[in-house]
Backbone bond lengths (Angstrom), bond angles and torsions (degrees), N, CA, C in turn:
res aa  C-N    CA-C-N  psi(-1)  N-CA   C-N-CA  omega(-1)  CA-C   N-CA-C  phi
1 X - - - 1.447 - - 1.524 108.15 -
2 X 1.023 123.07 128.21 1.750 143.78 -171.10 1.836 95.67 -110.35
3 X 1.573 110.22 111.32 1.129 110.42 172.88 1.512 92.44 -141.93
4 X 1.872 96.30 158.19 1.535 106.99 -152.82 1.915 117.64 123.87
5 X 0.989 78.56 179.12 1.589 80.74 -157.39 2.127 89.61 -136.37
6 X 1.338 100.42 54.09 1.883 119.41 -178.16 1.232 111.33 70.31
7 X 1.331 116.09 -1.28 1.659 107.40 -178.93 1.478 117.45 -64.52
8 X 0.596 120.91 -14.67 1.789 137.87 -148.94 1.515 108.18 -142.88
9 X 1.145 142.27 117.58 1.458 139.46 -166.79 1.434 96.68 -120.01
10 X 1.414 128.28 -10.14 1.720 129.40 -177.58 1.479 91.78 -86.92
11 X 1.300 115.84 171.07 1.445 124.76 171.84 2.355 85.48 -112.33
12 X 1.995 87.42 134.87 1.149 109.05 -173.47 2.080 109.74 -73.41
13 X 1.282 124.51 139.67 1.158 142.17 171.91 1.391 119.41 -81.92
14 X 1.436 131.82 161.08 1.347 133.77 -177.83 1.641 92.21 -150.95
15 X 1.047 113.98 128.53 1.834 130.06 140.55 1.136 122.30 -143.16
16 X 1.124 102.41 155.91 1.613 123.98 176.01 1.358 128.15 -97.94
17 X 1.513 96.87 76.70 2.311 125.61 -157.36 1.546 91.08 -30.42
18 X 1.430 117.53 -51.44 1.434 132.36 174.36 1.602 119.90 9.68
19 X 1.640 67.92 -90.07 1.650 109.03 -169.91 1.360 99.11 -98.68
20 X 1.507 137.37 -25.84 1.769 128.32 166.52 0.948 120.57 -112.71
21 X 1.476 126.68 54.04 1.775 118.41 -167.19 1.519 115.50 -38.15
22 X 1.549 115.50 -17.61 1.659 120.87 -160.54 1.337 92.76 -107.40
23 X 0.972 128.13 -3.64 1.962 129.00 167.83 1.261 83.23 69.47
24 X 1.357 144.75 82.26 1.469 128.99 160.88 1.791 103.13 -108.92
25 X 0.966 105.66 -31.32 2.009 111.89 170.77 1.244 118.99 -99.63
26 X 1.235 119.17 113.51 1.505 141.83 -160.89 1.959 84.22 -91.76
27 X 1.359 83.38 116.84 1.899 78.65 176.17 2.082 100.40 -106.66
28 X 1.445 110.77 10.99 1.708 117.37 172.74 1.576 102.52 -40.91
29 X 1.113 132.65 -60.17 1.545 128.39 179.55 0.985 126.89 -66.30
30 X 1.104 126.15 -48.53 1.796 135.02 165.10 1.737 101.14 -32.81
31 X 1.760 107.22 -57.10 1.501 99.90 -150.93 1.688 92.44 -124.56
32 X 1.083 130.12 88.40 1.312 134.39 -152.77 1.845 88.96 -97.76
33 X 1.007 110.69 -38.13 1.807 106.58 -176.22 1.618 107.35 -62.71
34 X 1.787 102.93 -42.57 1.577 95.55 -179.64 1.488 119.40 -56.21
35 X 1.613 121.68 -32.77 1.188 134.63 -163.71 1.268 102.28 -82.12
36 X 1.127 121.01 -20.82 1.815 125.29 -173.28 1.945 92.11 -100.69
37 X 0.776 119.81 -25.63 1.488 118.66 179.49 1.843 102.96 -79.24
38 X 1.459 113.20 -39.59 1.383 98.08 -156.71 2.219 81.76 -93.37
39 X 0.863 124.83 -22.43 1.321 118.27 -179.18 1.575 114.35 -78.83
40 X 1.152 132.96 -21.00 1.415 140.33 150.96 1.532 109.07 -61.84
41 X 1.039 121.11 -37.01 1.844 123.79 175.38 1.494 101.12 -60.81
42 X 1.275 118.69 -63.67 1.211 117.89 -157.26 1.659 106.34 -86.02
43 X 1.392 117.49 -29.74 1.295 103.59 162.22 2.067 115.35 -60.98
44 X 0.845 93.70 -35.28 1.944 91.48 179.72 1.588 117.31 -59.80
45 X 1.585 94.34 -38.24 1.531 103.46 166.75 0.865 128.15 -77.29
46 X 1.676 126.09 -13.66 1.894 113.74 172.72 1.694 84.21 -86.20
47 X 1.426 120.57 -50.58 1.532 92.66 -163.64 1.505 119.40 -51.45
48 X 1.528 121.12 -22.82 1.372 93.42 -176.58 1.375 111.44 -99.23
49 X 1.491 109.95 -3.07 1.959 111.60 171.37 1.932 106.64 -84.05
50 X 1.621 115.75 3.52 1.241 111.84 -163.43 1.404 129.99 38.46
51 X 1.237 106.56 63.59 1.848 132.11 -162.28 1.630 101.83 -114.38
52 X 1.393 124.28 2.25 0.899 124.21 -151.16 1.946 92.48 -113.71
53 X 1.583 117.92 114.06 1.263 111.04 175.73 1.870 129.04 -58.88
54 X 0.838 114.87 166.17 1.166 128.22 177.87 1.203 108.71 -60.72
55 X 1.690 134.64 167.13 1.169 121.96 179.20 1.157 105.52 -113.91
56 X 1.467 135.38 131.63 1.549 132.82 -170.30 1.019 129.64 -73.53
C-alpha cells in the first residue's frame, strides 16, 4: 500500500515493536486507516519542516 501524496515512492510498513521487536509482521494490511493516518502526519510535517526533496 503506497500512501501519501508522491512524497514517498516505497509503500509504508506497520509493526507492533511490542509484540515484534524484529519487525518480521508487517501489520500495513490488517490496519490500512492507521497507515494512512500515521503517513498523512508525517507527510504534513515534512511539508511544514520542508523535509520534503526536490523533484528530479
Amino acid at each position: 500500500m503506497e500512501i501519501g501524496n508522491g512524497t514517498r515512492t516505497k509503500k509504508w510498513s506497520l509493526y507492533d515493536i511490542t509484540k515484534d521487536p524484529t519487525e518480521l509482521n508487517d501489520l500495513s494490511v490488517q490496519f490500512p486507516d492507521k497507515v494512512k493516518a500515521l503517513s498523512d502526519s508525517w507527510n504534513n510535517w515534512a511539508h511544514q519542516h520542508h523535509v520534503i526533496p526536490k523533484p528530479k
